[in-house]
C-alpha positions as CSV (number, residue, x, y, z in Angstrom):
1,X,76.9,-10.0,42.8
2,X,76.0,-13.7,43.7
3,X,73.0,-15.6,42.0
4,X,70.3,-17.5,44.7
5,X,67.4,-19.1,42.4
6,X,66.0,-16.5,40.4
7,X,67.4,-13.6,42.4
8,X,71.0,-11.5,41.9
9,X,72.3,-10.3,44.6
10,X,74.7,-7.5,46.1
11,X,77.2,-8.2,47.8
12,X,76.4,-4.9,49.9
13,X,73.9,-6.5,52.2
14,X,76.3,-8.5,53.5
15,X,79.4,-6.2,53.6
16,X,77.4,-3.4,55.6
17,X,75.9,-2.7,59.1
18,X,72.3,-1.7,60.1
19,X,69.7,-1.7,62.7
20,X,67.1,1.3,62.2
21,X,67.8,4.3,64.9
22,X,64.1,5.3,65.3
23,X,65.2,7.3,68.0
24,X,67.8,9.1,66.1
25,X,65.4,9.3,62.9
26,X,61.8,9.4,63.6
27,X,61.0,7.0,60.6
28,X,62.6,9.7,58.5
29,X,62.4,7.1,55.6
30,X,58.9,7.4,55.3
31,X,58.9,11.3,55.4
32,X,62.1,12.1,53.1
33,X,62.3,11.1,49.4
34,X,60.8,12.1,46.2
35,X,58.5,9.3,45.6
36,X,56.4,6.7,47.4
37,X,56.9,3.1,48.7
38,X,56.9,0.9,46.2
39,X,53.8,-2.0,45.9
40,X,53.7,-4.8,44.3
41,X,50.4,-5.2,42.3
42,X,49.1,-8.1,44.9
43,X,49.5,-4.9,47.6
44,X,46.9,-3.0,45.9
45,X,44.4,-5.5,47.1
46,X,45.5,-5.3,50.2
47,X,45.4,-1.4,50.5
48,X,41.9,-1.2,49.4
49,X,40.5,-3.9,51.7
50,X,42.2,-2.6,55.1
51,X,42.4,1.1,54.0
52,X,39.0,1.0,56.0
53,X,40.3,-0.4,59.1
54,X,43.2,1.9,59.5
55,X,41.7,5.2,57.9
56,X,40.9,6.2,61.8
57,X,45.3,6.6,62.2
58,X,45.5,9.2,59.7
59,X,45.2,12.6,59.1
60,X,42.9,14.9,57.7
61,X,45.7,16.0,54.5
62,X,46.5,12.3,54.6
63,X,42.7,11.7,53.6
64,X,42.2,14.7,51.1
65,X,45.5,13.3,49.4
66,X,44.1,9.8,49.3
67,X,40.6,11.4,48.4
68,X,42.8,13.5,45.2
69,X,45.3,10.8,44.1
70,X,44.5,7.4,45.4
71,X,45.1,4.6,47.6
72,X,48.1,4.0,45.4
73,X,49.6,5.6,42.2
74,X,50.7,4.0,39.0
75,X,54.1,6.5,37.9
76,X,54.8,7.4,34.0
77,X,56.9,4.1,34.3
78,X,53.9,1.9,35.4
79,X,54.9,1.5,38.5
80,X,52.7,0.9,41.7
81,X,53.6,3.6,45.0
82,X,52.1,5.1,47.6
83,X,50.6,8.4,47.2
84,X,52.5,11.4,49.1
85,X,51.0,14.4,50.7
86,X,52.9,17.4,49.3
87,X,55.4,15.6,47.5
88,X,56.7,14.4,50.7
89,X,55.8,12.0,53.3
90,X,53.4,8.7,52.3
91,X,49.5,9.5,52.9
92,X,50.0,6.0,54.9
93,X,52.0,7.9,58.1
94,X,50.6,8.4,61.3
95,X,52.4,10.0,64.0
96,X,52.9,9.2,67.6
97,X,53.0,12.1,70.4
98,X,56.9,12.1,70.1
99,X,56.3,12.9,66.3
100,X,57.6,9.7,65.5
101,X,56.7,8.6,61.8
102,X,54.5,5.1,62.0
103,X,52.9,3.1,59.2
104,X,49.5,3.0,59.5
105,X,49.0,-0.6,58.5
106,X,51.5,-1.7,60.8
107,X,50.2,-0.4,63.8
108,X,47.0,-1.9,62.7
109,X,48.7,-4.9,62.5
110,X,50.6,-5.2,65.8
111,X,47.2,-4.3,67.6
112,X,45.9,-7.4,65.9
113,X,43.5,-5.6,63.6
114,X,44.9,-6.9,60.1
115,X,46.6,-9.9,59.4
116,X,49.3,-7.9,56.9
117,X,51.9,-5.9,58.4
118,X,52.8,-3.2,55.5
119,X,53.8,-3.2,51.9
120,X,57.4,-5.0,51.5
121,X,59.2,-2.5,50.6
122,X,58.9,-0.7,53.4
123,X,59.3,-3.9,55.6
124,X,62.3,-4.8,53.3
125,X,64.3,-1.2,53.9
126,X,66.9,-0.7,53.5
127,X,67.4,-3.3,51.3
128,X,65.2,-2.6,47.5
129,X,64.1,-4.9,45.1
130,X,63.9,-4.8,41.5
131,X,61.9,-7.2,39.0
132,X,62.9,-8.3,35.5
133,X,61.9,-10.4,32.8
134,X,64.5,-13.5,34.1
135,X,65.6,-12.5,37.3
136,X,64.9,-10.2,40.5
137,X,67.7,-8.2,42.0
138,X,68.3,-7.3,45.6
139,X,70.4,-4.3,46.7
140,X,71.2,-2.3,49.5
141,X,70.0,1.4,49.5
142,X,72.6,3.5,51.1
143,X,70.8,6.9,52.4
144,X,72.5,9.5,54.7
145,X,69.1,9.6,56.7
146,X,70.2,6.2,58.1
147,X,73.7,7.2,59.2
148,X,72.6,6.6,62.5
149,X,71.3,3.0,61.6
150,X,74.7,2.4,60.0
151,X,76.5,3.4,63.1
152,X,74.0,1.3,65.1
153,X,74.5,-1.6,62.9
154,X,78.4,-1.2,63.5
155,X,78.1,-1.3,67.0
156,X,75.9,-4.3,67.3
157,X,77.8,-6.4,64.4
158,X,74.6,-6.6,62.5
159,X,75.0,-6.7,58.7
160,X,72.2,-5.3,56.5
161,X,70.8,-9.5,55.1
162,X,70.3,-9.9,59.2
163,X,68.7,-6.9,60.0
164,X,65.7,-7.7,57.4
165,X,65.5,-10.9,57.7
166,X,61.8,-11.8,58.8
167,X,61.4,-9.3,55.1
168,X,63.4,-11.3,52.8
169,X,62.0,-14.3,54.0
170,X,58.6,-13.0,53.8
171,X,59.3,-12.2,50.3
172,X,61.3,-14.8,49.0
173,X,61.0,-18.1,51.1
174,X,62.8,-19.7,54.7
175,X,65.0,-21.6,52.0
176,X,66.1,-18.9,50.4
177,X,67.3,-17.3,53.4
178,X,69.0,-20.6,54.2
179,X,70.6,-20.4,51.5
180,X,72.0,-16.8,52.0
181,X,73.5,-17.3,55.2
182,X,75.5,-19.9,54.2
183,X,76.7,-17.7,51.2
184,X,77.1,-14.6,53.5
185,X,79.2,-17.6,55.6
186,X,81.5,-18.1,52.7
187,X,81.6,-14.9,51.1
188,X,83.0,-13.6,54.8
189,X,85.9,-16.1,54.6
């Protein structure tokens, strides 16, 4: 682990490959898992106010879920996620005619109808995030879904930190960033 600012941070982002395989997958992220993307609470705001806008993408069970549950969903733990319909994929999928898995609010926002492109979490994967009292910590999230990503990653000599980073720098700042490439620089020596 290495400290930037306020945040710890594995040394597993750096050390591994990735570039997302959607046409190995089909966005089997958002489908698989046992719970939904986390949100952070300023998300919630944002889910209510475009949930309008991009309510036309989804299904009919992604509505009656949404309808039952929520827009979002606070767990025993009091944390924020995305509801799931049956247990499995987020109510916030829409899928293309390949039965590719797409976020609704991210499609919404490369056709230029929101200005947010989709809770960080999701635009973070595969790296996660974790809040504490004095510090936030930021790990890589290993799944055998993304074997193909890994192998992709391989190939192209991408490690994980480069892969997301438009999402870390959304989430924690250009300097920040900055300041981890030179560390992934001289970690790598």
């Amino acid at each position: 682990m290495f400290q930037i600012k306020n945040t710890l941070i594995s040394e597993s982002i750096i050390e591994n490959d990735f570039v997302c395989n959607l046409g190995a997958c089909k966005g089997a992220c958002c489908v698989e898992g046992d719970a939904g993307a986390p949100l952070e609470a300023k998300e919630v705001d944002k889910i209510k106010k475009f949930f309008p806008i991009i309510k036309h993408y989804l299904s009919d069970t992604s509505i009656n879920e949404i309808n039952q549950q929520g827009q979002f969903i606070t767990t025993p733990s009091g944390d924020l996620e995305t509801p799931l319909v049956n247990g499995k994929e987020c109510v916030y999928l829409t899928f293309d005619k390949n039965k590719m898995a797409l976020c609704s609010f991210e499609k919404a926002y490369k056709e230029g109808l929101i200005p947010w492109r989709k809770p960080i979490s999701c635009h973070l994967y595969p790296v996660r995030t974790k809040d504490f009292s004095e510090f936030t910590s930021v790990n890589y999230d290993k799944w055998d879904i993304c074997d193909d990503a890994c192998i992709l990653g391989k190939e192209l000599k991408v490690p994980v930190y480069k892969f997301v980073k438009d999402a870390l720098i959304r989430k924690f700042g250009k300097e920040w960033y900055l300041e981890l490439e030179l560390t992934a620089k001289n970690f790598k020596k």
